[in-house]
N, C-alpha and C positions, 0 to 999 in steps of 0.2 A: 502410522501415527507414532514421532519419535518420543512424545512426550507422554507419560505416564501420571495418573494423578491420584495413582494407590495406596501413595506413602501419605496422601492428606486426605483421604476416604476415611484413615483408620483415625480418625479423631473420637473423643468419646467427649461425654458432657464434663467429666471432672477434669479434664487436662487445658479444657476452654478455658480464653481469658473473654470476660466483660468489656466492651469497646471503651470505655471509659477509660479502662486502666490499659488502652496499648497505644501508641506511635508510629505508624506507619509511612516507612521510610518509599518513596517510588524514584526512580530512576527514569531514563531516556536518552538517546540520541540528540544530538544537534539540528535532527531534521525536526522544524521549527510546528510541525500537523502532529508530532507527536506531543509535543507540549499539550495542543490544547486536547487531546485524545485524554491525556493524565490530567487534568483538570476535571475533564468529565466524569472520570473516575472517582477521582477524589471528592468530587462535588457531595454524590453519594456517599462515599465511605465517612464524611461530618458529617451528611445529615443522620448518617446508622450512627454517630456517636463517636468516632474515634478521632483522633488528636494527626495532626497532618505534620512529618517533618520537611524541611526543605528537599524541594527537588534537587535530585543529581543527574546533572550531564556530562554523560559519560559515551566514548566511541563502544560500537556494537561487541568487540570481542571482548573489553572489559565490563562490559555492563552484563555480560550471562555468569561473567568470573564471578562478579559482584552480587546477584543474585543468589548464585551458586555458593558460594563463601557463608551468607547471611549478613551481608553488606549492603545489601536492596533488601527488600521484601518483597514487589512486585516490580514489575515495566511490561510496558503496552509492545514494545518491540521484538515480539518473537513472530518472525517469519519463516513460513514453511510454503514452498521451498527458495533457499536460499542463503540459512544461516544453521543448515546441518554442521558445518565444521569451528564454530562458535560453540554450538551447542555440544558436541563432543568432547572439545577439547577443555570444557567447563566441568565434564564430569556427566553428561550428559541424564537420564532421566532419573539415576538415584540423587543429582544433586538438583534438580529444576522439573519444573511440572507445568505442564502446561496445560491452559484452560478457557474456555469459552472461545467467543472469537471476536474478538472489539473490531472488526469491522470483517464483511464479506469480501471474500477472496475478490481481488481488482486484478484487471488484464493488463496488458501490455499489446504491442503489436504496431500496424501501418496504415494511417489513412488517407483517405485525398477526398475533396470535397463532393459534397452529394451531388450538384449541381452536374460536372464535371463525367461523372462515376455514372448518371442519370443518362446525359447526353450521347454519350459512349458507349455502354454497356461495360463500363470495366467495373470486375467485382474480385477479380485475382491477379496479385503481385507476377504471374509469369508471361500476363498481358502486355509488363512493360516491355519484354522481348521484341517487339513488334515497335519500331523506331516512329510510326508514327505516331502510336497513343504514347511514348518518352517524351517524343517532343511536345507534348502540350504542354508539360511540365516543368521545361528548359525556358530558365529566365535568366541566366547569363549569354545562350548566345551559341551555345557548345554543343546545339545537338541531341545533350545527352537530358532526362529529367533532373531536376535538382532535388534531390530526399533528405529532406532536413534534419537530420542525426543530434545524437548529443554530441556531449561532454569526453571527450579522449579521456580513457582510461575508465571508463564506465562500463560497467558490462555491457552493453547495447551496442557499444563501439563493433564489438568482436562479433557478436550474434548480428549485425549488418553488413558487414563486413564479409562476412559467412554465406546470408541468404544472398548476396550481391553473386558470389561466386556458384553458388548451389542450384540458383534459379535461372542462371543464366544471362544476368542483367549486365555484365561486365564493361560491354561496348554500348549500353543503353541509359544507365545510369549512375549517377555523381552523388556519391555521399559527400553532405555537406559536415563539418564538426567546426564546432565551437562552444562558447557558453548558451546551454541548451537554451534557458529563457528568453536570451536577446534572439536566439536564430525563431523563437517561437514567436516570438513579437512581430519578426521581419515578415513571421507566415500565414497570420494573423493582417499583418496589414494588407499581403496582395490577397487574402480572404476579403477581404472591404471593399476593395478595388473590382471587387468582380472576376480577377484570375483564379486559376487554378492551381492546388497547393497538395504536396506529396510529402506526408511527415511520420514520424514514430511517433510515440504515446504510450505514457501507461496511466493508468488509475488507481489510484483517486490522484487527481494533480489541478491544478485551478485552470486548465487548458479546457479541462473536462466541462468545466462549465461556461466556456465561452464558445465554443465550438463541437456543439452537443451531436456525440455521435446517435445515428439514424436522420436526424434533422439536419443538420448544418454540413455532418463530415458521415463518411461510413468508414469502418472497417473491413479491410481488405484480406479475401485469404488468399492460401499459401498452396501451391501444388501437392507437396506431400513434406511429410514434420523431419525436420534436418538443424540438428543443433549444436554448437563445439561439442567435442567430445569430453571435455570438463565440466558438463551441464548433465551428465548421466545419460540413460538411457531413455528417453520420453518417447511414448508413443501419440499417434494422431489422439487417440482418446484425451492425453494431459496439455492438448493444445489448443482442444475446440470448447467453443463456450457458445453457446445460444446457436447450435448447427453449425457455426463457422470458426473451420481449421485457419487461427489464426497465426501460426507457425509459431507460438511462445506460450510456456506453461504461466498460469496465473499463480497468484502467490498471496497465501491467508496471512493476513496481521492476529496473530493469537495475542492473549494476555500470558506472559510465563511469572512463576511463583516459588519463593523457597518453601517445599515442602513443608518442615517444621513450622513457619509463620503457619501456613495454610490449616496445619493440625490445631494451633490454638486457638486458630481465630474461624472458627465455620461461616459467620456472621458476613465477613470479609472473603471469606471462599466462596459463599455462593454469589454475592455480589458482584466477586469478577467473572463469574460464569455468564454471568446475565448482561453484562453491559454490553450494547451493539452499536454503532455510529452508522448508518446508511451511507456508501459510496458519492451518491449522489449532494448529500450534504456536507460531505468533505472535501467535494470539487469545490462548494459554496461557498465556506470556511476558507481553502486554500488559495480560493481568489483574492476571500477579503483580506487575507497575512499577504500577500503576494502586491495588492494595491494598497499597502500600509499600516494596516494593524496588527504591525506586529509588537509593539511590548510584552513585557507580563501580564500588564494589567489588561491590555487590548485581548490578549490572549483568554485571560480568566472571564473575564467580559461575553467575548465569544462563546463560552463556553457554558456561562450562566445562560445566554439569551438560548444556544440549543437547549437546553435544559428546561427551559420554561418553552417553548415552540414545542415538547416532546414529554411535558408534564405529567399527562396520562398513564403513558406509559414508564416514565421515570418510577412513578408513584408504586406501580403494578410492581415493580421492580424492585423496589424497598421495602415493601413488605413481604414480597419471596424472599429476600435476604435475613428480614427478621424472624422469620418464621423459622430458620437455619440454627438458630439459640433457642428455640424450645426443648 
């Protein structure tokens, strides 16, 4: 746990400010799920009473600076693991604290369609070894499967790249790269068509909800856990998720906080502890931003209507928060 939350534990009742009298500045990425994640947040933190300033988007190594500085007060974009060297080089837990978890750790990893996976028996990526389950996957022509990859220069580039090598798949299969969406689209259509489709994936992502893994698509495991050697030390245990060693560690979206806000405002501190977004409704979300609504206002929109879909429990949620200022 790199994030500590002891420097805003020690708040006492006379160093509290009243939400009326604060401004709460939030930050974010350009990744367009984190908008409406701070929406939801904020949604909350006006109805506890406090006064919202304009969002900043800002890239991930300046927004922990920013944090860290007392330049943000909060952002939904603190990932573990993955943005340890962000967080270090910010100043790490005496300047940033981290808290709750605004969504459940999402996976990453390889799927191919149930259908396919069913008919087969294929359930592990060292299967494709074996040229004839590759070729069912070969839709150019070449023999080999075609594994629909991202975006060049993405970490996934390197970590496929890798498992291509490590698993054995060299002479069996063809990483595809390009702009991940349009190659998801292409995999998604021969999905329609009744073919058979071999791709990466991580979650939450709007993929997730058009091609519902156990239903539509399965994931695929991995012989034994092998990862660049700049991804640390991960054992089988930081790669499997529900039984299956999916050869990639999953990675928690935390809320991170400038300590000092945190101490004046408990009100505010317990509410980011508490606010959670379900996976499964942020593939939802990510569809609808991905099939056109994306404005601000589409964004805030989205983000009112989770809020009202999730009333109950929003509610349960602000008065644990208010209860924080007694």
């Amino acid at each position: 746990q790199p994030a500590s939350d002891s420097t805003a534990s020690d708040s006492t009742a006379s160093d509290s400010l009243p939400p009326e009298e604060v401004t709460i500045r939030a930050g974010h990425s350009n990744w367009i799920e984190e908008s409406f994640q701070t929406q939801v947040v904020n949604l909350g933190l006006e109805q506890l009473g406090y006064q919202l300033d304009s969002v900043k988007e800002l890239e991930y190594p300046a927004l922990y600076l920013s944090v860290a500085s007392d330049d943000v007060d909060y952002s939904v974009a603190y990932y573990q693991p993955g943005h340890e060297e962000s967080f270090e080089n910010a100043g790490g837990e005496a300047k940033i604290s981290g808290l709750g978890i605004v969504m459940p750790p999402g996976i990453q990893g390889y799927l191919i369609d149930k259908k396919t996976a069913d008919e087969y028996g294929i359930t592990n990526i060292e299967q494709f070894q074996d040229p004839e389950v590759a070729q069912l996957f070969d839709f150019d022509g070449d023999g080999k499967a075609n594994l629909t990859g991202c975006n060049p220069g993405w970490g996934c580039e390197a970590i496929t790249n890798h498992f291509i090598e490590v698993y054995g798949l060299q002479d069996t299969v063809e990483h595809d790269q390009g702009a991940y969406a349009t190659l998801l689209a292409d995999a998604i259509t021969r999905y329609e068509a009744g073919e058979p489709i071999f791709y990466y994936a991580y979650n939450p992502h709007w993929v997730g909800a058009i091609l519902k893994p156990g239903e539509d698509v399965v994931w695929l495991e991995v012989p034994f856990t092998s990862l660049p050697e700049d991804m640390g030390d991960l054992t089988e245990e930081d790669t499997t998720f529900d039984g299956k060693n999916l050869g990639l560690p999953g990675s928690q979206q935390r809320i991170m906080a400038n300590p000092a806000f945190l101490a004046q405002n408990p009100i505010a501190k317990r509410w980011l502890e508490l606010v959670q977004i379900p996976i499964e409704d942020m593939n939802e979300v990510s569809l609808r931003i991905n099939e056109g609504e994306d404005t601000p206002e589409d964004i805030r929109q989205l983000a009112e209507q989770w809020v009202s879909d999730n009333q109950e429990q929003f509610d349960q949620w602000i008065a644990e928060a208010q209860s924080a200022g007694e």
